[in-house]
Structure formats: structure tokens, C-alpha cells
N, C-alpha and C positions, 0 to 999 in steps of 0.2 A: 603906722606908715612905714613901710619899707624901704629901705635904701639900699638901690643898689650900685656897685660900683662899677662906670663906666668907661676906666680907663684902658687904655689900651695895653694888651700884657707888654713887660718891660723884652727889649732884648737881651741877651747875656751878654753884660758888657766886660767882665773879666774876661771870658773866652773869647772876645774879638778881639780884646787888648793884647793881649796874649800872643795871638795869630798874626794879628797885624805889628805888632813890634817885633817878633820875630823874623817876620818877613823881613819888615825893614833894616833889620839887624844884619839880615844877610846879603841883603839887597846893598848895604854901606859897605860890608865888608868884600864883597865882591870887588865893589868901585876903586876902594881903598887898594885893594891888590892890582888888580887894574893900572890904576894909575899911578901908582908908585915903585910895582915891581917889575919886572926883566920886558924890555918891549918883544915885538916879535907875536907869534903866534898863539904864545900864553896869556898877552896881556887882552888881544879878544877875547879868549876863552875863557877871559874871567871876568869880561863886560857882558857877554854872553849871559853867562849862570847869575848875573847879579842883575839882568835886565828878566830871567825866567825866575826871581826870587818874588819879581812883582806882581805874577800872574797870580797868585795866592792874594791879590787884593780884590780882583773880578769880583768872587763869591761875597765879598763882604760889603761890594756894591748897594747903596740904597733902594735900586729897584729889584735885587735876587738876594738879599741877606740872608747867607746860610754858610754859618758861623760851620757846623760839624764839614760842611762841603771844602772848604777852605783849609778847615784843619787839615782834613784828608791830602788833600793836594799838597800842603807844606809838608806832611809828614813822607809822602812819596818824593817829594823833589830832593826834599835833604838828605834821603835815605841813598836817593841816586849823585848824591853831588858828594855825599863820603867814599861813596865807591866810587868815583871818576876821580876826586882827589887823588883815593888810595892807587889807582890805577896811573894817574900821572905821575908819582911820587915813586915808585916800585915798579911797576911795568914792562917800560920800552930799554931795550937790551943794549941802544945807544946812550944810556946814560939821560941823568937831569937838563943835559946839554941840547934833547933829540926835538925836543918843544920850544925849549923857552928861548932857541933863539942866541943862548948865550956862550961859551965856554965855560967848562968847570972852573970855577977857581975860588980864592976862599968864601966870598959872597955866596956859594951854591948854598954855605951851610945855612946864612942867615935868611935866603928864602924857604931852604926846607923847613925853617922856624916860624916864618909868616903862612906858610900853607898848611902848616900843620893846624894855627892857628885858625884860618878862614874850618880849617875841619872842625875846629875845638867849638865856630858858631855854630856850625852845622849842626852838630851835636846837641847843643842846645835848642835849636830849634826844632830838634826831634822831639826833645823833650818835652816843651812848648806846646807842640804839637796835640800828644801824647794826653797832656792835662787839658787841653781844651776840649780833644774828644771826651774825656771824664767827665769835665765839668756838666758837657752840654747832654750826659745820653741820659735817657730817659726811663723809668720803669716800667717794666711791661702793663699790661693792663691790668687790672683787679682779680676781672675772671680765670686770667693766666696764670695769678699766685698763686691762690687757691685751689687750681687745679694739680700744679708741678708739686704742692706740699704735702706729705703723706700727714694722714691723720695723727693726733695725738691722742695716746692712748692713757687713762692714766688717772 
């Protein structure tokens, strides 16, 4: 008698875990800057990017679960929010003052510390990213091996 097994293949759940806490990771850290740093036009722009940190959970929706889809998209949004960081932080010719709303003064340095930091998640979440596409890619087909392999001679 044969048996066979009829369960349903598992998802990959390190590479949504992965995906999904990094989101979220960015998602808090956004909030965190948000809400605790300089008011004014920076402190949207950083409810903003922490409200587009969640889009990265769509894909991993119960009825479209696609873990590589998701990755993709965290790994685009963080890739674009280190360069808008790098861009707010260096950029505008009016100084840290020209966004956020505030005057220079010794606080400039301890938010250039905090922003630096929401980068430093960013970062990670690329990385995150990165490993989940790894985790989740697949090998080519059989006949595809075999075919790309030159013979062995010998």
C-alpha cells in the first residue's frame, strides 16, 4: 500500500519573517522619527515613508502570498528612502534648517544622529531584503542543468 502525502507544501516562513519584520522595523522607525523629532514638514515626511514601509505587507497577504514579490518591493523602497535620506541630509543649499522646520542649533547634531540611524534600518532592511530573495529563488529546471554543463571528460 502506498502512501501518499497530502499535505499542503509549507510557505517560507523565515523569508516572510524576514520581510515582514523588516518592514515593520522600518515602518516603527519611521513613526519613531515622526513623532519624536523636529515638527514641521520633516516630521510628515517621515510618517509618510513609515506609512509606505507598510506597503511591503500587501504581497504577504493571505489571499496573494508572494514572499519573493514583497521582498522585491522592500528591497526598492529602502534602496529609495537611503537616497531621499542621503538627499535630505546633504542636498538642499539652505541647510538642515530648509525642511525640518527648525533652526540650526546644537539639536541639528542629535537629529543628524537619529536620521542617520532610521538609514542605518534602512540598511538593514536591504539586507533583509536581499536574504529573503536568496532564500526563496529557486533552481532552474533539470533539463536547464544539463544542458548549461559542458561534459566531463575524463
Amino acid at each position: 500500500m502506498e502512501h501518499t502525502d497530502r499535505r499542503r507544501p509549507a510557505r517560507p516562513a523565515l523569508p516572510a519573517c524576514l520581510v515582514g519584520g523588516a518592514a515593520m522595523g522600518s515602518a516603527l522607525g519611521h513613526a519613531f522619527a515622526a513623532l519624536f523629532g523636529p515638527a514641521g514638514a520633516m516630521a510628515w515626511l517621515m510618517a509618510a515613508m513609515g506609512l509606505a514601509c507598510l506597503a511591503c505587507f500587501r504581497s504577504l497577504a493571505p489571499g496573494r502570498f508572494c514572499v519573493r514579490k514583497a521582498a522585491g518591493h522592500l528591497m526598492a523602497m529602502s534602496a529609495a528612502m537611503v537616497l531621499g535620506h542621503v538627499v535630505l541630509l546633504n542636498g538642499f543649499p539652505a541647510g538642515p534648517s530648509h525642511l525640518h522646520g527648525v533652526p540650526v542649533s546644537g539639536s541639528a547634531a542629535g537629529h543628524a544622529e537619529a536620521m542617520l540611524s532610521v538609514m542605518g534600518i534602512e540598511i538593514l532592511c536591504l539586507a533583509a531584503a536581499s536574504a529573503a530573495l536568496r532564500l526563496t529563488r529557486t533552481a532552474p529546471p533539470r533539463s536547464q542543468q544539463t544542458a548549461d554543463r559542458p561534459a566531463v571528460v575524463g
